[in-house]
C-alpha positions as CSV (number, residue, x, y, z in Angstrom):
1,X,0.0,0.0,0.0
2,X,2.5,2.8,1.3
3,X,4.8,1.2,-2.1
4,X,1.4,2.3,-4.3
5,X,1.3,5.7,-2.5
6,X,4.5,6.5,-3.5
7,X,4.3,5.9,-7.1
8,X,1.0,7.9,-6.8
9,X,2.5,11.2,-5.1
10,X,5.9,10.6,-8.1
11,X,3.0,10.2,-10.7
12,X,1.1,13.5,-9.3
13,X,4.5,15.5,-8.9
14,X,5.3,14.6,-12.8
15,X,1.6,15.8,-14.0
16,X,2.2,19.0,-12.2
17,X,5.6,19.8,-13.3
18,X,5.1,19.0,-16.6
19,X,1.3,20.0,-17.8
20,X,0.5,23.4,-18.3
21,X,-2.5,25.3,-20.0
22,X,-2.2,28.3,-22.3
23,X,-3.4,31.8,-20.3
24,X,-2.8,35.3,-21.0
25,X,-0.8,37.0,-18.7
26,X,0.5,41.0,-18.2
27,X,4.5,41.2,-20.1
28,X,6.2,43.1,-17.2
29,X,8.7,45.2,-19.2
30,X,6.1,45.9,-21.9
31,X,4.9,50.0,-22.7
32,X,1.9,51.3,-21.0
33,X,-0.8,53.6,-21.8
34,X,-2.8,55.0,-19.4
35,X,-5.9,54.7,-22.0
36,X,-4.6,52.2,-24.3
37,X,-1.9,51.4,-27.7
38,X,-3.5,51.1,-30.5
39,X,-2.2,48.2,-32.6
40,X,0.7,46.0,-32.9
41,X,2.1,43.4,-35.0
42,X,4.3,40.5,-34.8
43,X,5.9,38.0,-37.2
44,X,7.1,35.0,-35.2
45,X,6.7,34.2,-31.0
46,X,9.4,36.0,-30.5
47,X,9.3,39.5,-33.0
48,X,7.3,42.5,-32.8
49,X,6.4,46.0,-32.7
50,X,3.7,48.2,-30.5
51,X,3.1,51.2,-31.3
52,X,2.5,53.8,-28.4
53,X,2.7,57.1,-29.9
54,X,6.7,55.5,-31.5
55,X,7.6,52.2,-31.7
56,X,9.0,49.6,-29.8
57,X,10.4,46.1,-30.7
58,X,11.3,42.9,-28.9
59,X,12.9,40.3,-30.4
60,X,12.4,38.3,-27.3
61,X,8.7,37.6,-26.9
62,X,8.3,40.3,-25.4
63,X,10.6,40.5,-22.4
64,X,12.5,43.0,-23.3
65,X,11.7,46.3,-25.3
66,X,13.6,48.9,-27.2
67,X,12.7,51.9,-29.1
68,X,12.7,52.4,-32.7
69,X,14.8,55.1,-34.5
70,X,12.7,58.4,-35.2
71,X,10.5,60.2,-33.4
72,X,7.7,60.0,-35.5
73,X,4.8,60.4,-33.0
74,X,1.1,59.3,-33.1
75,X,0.8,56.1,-34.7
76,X,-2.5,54.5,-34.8
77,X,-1.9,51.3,-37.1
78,X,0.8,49.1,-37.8
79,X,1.7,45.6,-40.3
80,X,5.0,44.0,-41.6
81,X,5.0,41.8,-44.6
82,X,8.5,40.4,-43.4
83,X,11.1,41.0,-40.9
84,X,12.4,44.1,-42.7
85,X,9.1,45.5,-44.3
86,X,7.0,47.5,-42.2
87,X,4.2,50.3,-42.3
88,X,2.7,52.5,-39.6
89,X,-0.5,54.8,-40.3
90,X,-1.4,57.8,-38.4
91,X,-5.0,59.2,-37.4
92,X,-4.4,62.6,-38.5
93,X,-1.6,64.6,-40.6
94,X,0.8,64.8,-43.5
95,X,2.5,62.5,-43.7
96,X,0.0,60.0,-43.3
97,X,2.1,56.9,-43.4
98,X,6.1,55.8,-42.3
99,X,7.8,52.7,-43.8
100,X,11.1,50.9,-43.2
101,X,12.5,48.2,-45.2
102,X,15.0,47.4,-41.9
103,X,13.1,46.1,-39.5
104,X,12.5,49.4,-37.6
105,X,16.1,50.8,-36.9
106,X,14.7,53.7,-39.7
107,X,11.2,54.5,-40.3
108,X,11.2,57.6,-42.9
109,X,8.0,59.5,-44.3
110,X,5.7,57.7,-47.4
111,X,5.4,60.8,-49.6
112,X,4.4,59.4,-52.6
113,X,0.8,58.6,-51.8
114,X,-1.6,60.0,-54.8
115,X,-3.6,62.9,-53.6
116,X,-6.1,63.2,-52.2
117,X,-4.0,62.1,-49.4
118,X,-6.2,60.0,-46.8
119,X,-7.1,62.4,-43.9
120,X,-5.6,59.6,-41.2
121,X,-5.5,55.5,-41.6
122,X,-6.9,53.1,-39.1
123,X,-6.1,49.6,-40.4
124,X,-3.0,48.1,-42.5
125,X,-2.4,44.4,-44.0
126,X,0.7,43.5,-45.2
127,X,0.0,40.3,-47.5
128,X,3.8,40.2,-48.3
129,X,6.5,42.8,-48.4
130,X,5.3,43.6,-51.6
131,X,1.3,43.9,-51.3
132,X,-0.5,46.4,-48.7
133,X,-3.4,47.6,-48.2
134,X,-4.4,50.2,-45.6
135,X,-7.9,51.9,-44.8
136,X,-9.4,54.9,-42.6
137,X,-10.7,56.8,-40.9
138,X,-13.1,55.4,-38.7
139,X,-15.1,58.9,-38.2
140,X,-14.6,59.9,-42.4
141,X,-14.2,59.9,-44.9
142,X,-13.2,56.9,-46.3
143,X,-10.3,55.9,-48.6
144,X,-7.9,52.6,-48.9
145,X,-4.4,53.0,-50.4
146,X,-2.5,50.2,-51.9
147,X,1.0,49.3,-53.0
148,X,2.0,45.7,-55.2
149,X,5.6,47.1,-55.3
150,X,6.9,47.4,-51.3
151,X,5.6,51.3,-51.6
152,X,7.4,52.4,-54.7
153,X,3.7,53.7,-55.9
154,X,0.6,53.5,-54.5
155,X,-2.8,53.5,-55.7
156,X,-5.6,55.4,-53.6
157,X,-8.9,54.6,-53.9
158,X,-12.3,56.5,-52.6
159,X,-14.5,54.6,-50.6
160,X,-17.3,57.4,-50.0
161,X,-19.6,55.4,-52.3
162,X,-19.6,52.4,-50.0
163,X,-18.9,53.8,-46.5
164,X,-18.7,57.3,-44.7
165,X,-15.4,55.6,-42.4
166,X,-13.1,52.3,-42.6
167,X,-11.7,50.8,-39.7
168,X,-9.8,47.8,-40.5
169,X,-8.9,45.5,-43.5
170,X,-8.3,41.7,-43.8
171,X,-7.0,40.2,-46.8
172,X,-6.9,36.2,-48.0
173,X,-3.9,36.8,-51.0
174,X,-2.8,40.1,-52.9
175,X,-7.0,40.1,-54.5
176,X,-9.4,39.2,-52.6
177,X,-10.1,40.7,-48.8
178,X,-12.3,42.9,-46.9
179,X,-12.4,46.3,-45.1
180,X,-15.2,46.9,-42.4
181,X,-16.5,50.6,-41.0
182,X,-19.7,52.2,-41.0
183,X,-22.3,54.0,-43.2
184,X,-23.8,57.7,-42.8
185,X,-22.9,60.1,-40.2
186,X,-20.6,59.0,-37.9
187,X,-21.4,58.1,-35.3
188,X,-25.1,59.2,-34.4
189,X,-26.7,57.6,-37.5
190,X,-23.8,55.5,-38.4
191,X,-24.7,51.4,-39.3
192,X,-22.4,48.6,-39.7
193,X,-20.6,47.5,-43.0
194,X,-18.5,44.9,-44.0
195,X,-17.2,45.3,-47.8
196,X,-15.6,42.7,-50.2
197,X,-13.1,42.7,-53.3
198,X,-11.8,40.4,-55.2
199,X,-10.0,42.2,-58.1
200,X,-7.9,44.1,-56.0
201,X,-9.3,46.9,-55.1
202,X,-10.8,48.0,-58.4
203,X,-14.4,47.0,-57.2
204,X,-16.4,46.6,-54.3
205,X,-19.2,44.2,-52.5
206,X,-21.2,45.3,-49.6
207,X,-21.6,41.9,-48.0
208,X,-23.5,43.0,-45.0
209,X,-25.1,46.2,-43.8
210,X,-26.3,46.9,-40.2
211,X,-29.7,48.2,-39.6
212,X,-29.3,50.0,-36.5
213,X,-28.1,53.0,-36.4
214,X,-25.1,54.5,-33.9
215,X,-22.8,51.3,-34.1
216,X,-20.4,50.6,-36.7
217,X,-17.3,47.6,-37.1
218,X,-14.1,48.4,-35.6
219,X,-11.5,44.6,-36.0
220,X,-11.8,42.0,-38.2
221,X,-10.0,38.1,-38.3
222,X,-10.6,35.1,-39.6
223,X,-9.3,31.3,-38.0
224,X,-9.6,30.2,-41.5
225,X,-10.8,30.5,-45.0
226,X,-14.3,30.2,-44.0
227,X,-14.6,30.8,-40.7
228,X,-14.6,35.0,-39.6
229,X,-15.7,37.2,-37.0
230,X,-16.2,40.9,-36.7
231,X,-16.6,43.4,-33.5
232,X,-19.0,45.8,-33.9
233,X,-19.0,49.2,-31.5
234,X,-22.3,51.0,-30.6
235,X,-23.3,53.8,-28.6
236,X,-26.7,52.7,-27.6
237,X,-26.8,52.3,-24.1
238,X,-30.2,49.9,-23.8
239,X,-29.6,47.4,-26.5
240,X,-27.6,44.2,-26.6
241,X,-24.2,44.4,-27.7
242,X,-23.2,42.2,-30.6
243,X,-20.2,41.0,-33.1
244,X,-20.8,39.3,-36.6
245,X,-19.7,36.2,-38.3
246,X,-19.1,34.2,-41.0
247,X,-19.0,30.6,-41.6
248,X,-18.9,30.8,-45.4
249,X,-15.8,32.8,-46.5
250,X,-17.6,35.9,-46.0
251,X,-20.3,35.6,-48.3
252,X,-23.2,36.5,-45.7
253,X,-22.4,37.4,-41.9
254,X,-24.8,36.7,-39.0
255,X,-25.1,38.9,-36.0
256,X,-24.1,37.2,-33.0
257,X,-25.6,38.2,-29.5
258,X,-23.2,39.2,-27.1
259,X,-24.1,38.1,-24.0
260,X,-22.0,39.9,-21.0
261,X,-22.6,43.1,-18.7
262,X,-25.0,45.3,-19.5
263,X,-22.3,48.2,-19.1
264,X,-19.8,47.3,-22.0
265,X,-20.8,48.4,-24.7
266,X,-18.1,49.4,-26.4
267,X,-16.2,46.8,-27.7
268,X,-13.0,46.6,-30.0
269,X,-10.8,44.0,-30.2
270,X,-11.8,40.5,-31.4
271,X,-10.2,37.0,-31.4
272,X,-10.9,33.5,-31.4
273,X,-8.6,30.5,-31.4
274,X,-8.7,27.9,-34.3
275,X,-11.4,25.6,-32.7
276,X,-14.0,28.7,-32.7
277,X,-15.1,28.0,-29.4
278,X,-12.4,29.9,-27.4
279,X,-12.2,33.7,-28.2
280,X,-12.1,37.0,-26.4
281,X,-13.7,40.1,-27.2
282,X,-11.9,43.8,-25.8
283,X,-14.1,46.8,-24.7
284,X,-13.2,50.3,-24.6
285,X,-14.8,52.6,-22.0
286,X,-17.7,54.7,-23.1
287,X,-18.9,57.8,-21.5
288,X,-19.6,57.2,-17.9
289,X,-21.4,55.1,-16.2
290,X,-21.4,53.2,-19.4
291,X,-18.3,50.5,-20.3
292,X,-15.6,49.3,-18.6
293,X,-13.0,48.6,-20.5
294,X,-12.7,44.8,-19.7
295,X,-12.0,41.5,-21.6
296,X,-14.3,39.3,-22.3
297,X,-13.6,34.7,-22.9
298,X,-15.7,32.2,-24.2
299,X,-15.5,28.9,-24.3
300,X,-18.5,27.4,-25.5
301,X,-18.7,29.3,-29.2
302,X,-20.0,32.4,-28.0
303,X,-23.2,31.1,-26.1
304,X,-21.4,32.6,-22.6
305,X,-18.9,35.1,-22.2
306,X,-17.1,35.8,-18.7
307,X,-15.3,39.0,-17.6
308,X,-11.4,38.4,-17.2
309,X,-9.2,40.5,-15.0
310,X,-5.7,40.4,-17.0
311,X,-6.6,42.9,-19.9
312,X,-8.8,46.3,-20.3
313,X,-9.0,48.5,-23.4
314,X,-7.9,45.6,-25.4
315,X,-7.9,47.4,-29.4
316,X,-6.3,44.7,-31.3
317,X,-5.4,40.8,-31.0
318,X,-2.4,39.1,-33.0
319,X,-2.7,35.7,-33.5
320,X,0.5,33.6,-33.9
321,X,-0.9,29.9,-33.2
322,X,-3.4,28.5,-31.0
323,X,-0.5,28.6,-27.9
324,X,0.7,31.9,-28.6
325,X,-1.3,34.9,-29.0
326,X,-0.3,39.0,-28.0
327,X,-3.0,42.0,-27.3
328,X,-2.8,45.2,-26.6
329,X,-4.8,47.8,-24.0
330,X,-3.6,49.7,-21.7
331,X,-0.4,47.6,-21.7
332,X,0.7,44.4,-23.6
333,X,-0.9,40.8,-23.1
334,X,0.3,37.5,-24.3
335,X,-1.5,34.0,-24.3
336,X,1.3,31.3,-23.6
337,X,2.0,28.0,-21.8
338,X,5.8,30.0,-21.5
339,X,6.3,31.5,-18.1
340,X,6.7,34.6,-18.4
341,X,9.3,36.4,-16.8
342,X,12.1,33.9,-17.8
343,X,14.9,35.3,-19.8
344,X,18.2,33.5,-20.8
345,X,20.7,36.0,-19.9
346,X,24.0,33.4,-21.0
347,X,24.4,30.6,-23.4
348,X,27.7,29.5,-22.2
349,X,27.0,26.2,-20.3
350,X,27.6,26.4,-16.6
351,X,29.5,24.0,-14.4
352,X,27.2,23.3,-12.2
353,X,23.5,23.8,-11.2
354,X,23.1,27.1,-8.7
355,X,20.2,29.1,-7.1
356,X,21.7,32.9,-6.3
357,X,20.5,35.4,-4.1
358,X,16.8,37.9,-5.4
359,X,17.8,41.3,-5.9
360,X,16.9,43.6,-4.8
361,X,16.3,42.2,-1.4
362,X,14.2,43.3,0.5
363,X,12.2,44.5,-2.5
364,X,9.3,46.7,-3.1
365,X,7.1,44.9,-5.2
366,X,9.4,43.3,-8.1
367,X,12.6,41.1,-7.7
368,X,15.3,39.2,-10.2
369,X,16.1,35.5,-9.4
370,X,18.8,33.9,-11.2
371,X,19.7,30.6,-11.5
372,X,22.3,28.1,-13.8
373,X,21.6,24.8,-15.7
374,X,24.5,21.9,-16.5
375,X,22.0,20.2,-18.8
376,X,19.0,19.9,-20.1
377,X,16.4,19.8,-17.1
378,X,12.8,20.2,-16.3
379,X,12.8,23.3,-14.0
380,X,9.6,24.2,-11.6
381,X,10.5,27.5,-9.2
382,X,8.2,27.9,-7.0
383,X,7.9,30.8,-3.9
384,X,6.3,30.1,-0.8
385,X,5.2,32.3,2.0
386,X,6.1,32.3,5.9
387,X,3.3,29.5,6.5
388,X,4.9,27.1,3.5
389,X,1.8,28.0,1.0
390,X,2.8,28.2,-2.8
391,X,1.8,31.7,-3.8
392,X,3.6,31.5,-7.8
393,X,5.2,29.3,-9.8
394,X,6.5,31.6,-12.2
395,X,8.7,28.5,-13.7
396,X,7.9,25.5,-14.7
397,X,9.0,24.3,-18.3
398,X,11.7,22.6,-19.8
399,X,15.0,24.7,-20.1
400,X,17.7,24.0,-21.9
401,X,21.9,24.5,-20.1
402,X,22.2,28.3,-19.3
403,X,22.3,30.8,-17.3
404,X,18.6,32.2,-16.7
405,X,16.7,35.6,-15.4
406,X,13.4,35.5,-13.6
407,X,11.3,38.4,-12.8
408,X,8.4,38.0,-10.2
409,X,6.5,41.0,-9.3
410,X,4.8,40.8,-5.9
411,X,2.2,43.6,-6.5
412,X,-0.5,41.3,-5.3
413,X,1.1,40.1,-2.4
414,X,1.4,41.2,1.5
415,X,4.9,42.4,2.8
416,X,6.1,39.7,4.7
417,X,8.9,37.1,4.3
418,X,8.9,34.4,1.3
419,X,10.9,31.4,0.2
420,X,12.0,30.6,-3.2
421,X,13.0,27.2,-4.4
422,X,14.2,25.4,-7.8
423,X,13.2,21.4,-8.4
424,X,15.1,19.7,-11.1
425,X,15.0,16.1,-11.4
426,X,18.7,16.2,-10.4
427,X,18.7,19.7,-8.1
428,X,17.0,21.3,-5.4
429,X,17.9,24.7,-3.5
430,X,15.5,27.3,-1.7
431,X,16.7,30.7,-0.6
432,X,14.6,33.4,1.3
433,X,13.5,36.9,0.5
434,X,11.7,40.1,1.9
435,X,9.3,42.0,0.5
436,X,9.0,45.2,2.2
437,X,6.0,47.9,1.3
């Protein structure tokens, strides 16, 4: 009997160490905005670029951030057809648009953008480094440039027969693709729109027009070919809120109910993993006492949403697989079995396995634990209080030999005393440290 036991707790141990479940959490280091960045974009797990007034890139999922060269000030869009192409839009002014072909280390003015020049862009999507497309504004009027040569012309084309303001574009190859916004007067009589080409650019298809008035679409994304969903804002305070979607490529789009708080209203962002049952939805505060600014998960389709507590004014999701996903609200989100605040900080191969000291300590409310790998190990850090409870496991993957980084902010937690420990299959060490508020 106590023979079984002991295979059972091993057996229970090994679960815990080695399963973990995707969630979002807040990247520590990342930009913040008191009311929320606008868009980002990324091109792998690992590199990408928020804009918050500049830009900032990491190259390391989002641990680390450094500013782009240029000031070139508020940015409101942002897509890269490769690691060197990129475009940002702007809401307002002249220029309307920066590029660089470098991979941010020098963004210089697009000034050869036929005129009329678009008042202020809202939405880019780079199909390559060759192909892009890019629409605004979302309050008028309503154009969508486009390059096929990596901006060495441009083409501008006027929307005002299909839409008083665009919002965002999506696009399934250099043809055929869709820009959403609204119709009429923005916003009091403004209705929904979602509009189709498939030549380009040189013709449009209204594939689905609202018929309520104050509410318009504001992000679109698809989890395939078929398969598509839109979030829809509105500015009527007594009516359910609701996003749209497609199951047939876009031909016809249904309006879903969006079942949440009565309060948010005012929703923005839009994503759903690959399985179309788990998605989130982003609100924006409206005027007071209306919105709130919060996330919103389902997991059932859509049939139930629940309120989350990691993100508010979530604008725009970037989808990279069904394991790794980034936002951006007031600060910058990522969905990841990764923990978090683990940075390699040394290739070379250490000697031995070792635990060092938190610094700061005591520390008021974040600390850095390093530690060194031999070899290949499965490493779980945990940190326990005074009574022995685990309050964070803020590691717990499988690392490869290095020398590592670990931040751990203690926001949530009480001043008090707390223990940290490392479990390897072949190494075990604790230390203690003080947080003092």
């Amino acid at each position: 009997m106590k023979k079984h036991l002991m295979v059972f707790i091993a057996l229970l141990f090994t679960f815990q160490l080695f399963s973990q479940t995707p969630g979002w959490h807040i990247l520590q280091n990342a930009p913040v905005n008191n009311i929320k960045l606008d868009d980002c974009f990324f091109i792998n797990e690992n590199t990408g670029w928020v804009i918050n007034g500049n830009v900032v890139k990491t190259t390391d999922g989002g641990f680390s951030w450094t500013p782009q060269t240029g000031q070139i000030g508020g940015t409101r869009c942002i897509g890269f057809g490769d690691s060197l192409y990129g475009w940002v839009g702007f809401l307002s002014g002249n220029p309307v648009m920066y590029k660089t072909t470098n991979g941010g280390t020098l963004w210089t003015p697009v000034t050869n953008i036929p005129s009329p020049l678009p008042a202020g862009l809202c939405g880019i999507y780079a199909v390559n480094k060759d192909v892009v497309y890019a629409c605004g504004r979302y309050y008028g009027p309503a154009r969508i440039i486009k390059t096929t040569n990596s901006g060495t012309t441009w083409q501008n084309f006027d929307m005002s027969a299909y839409a008083k303001g665009l919002v965002d574009c999506y696009f399934f190859n250099s043809d055929s693709g869709f820009v959403v916004g609204g119709i009429d007067s923005f916003y009091q009589f403004s209705r929904a729109v979602v509009l189709f080409t498939s030549n380009g650019g040189s013709s449009w298809e209204t594939r689905y027009t609202g018929s309520l008035s104050t509410e318009w679409c504001w992000k679109i994304n698809f989890t395939s070919q078929l398969t598509g969903y839109v979030s829809v804002e509105s500015y009527r305070f007594t009516d359910t809120v609701t996003y749209l979607k497609t199951t047939n490529g876009g031909n016809t789009w249904a309006k879903v109910t969006f079942e949440s708080e009565t309060d948010s209203f005012h929703h923005q962002g839009i994503m759903f993993l690959s399985n179309n049952q788990t998605g989130w939805v982003g609100g924006y505060p409206g005027p007071p006492p209306f919105g709130n600014g919060k996330t919103y998960q389902t997991t059932d389709a859509g049939l139930t949403w629940i309120a989350q507590t990691w993100g508010y004014n979530v604008n725009r999701f970037r989808f990279i697989n069904d394991t790794i996903i980034y936002a951006v609200g007031k600060t910058v989100y990522k969905y990841t079995t990764e923990p978090i605040g683990i940075h390699p900080i040394s290739s070379e191969i250490p000697q031995h396995f070792k635990l060092l000291q938190n610094y700061p300590n005591p520390f008021n409310p974040k600390t850095i634990i390093n530690f060194q790998l031999p070899t290949k190990n499965y490493v779980k850090l945990v940190i326990f209080d005074a009574l022995g409870r685990e309050t964070a496991s803020p590691v717990n993957k499988e690392l490869m030999p290095g020398a590592y980084e670990v931040s751990w902010d203690a926001s949530e937690y009480p001043s008090g005393i707390y223990f940290y420990k490392i479990i390897t299959p072949d190494f075990s060490e604790s230390k203690k440290m003080i947080l003092l508020k």
